[in-house]
One Martini backbone bead per residue (centre of mass of N, CA, C, O) as a GRO file, in nm:
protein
   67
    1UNK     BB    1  10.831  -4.382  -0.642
    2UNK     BB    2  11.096  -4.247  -0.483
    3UNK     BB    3  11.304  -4.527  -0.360
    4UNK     BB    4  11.152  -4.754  -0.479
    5UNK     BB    5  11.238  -5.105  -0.450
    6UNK     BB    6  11.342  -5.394  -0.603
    7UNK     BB    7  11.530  -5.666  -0.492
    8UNK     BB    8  11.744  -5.869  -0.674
    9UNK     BB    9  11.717  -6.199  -0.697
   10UNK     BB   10  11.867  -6.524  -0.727
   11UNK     BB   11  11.778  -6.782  -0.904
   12UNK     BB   12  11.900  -7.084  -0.771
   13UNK     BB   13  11.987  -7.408  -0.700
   14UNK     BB   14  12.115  -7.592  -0.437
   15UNK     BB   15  12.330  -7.733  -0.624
   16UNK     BB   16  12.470  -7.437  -0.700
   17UNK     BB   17  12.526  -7.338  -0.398
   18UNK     BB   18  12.703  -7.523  -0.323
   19UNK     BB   19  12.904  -7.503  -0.571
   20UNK     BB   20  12.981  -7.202  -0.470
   21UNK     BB   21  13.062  -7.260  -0.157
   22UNK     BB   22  13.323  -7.453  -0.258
   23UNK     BB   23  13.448  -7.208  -0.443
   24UNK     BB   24  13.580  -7.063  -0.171
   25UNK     BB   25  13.843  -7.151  -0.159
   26UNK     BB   26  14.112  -7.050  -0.085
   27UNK     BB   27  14.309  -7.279  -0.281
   28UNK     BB   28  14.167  -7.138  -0.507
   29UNK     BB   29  14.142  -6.939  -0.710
   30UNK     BB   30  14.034  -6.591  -0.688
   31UNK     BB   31  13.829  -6.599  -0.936
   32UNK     BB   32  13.670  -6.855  -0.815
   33UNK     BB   33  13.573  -6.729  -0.581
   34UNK     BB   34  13.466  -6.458  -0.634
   35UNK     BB   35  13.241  -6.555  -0.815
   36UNK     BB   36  13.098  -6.660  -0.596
   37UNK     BB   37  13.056  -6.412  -0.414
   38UNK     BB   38  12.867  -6.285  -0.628
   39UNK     BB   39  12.629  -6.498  -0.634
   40UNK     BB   40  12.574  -6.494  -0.351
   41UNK     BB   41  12.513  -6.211  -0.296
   42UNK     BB   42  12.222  -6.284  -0.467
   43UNK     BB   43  12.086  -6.443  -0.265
   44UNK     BB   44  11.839  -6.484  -0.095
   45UNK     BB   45  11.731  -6.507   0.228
   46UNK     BB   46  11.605  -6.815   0.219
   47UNK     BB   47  11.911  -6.948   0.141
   48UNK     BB   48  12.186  -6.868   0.304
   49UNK     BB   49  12.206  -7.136   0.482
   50UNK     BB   50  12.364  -7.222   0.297
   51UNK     BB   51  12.618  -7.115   0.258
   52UNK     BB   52  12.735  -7.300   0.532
   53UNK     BB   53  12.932  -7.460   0.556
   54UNK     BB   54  12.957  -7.819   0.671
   55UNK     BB   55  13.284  -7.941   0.620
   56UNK     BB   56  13.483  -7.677   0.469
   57UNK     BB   57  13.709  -7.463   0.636
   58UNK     BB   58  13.792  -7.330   0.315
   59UNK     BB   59  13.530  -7.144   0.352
   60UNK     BB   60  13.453  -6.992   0.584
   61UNK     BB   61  13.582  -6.684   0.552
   62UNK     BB   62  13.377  -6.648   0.244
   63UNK     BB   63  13.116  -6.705   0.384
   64UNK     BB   64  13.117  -6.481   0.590
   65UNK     BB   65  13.170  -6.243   0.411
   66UNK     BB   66  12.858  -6.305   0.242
   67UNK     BB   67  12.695  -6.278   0.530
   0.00000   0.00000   0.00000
């Protein structure tokens, strides 16, 4: 049927999730902090609460924007 499609979400770990929220940090150059918000922009919407850091503020910004 045209226009259904299954949204691929990626599969990865709870530590690669948080290893990737730390890397939002704006004071990281700018294409680690990217690559950062594209896998994260991918993760299941069950996942998503991980995305919001709970310690470093310098990453707030970046986690707001993939939310």
């Amino acid at each position: 049927m045209e226009g259904d499609f299954m949204t691929e979400y990626l599969e990865i770990e709870d530590e690669e999730i948080i290893y990737h929220v730390y890397n939002l940090n704006w004071l990281l150059p700018e294409n680690i902090q990217q690559r950062s918000m594209e896998t994260l922009n991918q993760l299941s919407p069950d996942k998503v609460d991980l995305v919001i850091p709970k310690y470093n503020q310098n990453c707030w910004h970046n986690a707001v924007s993939v939310l």
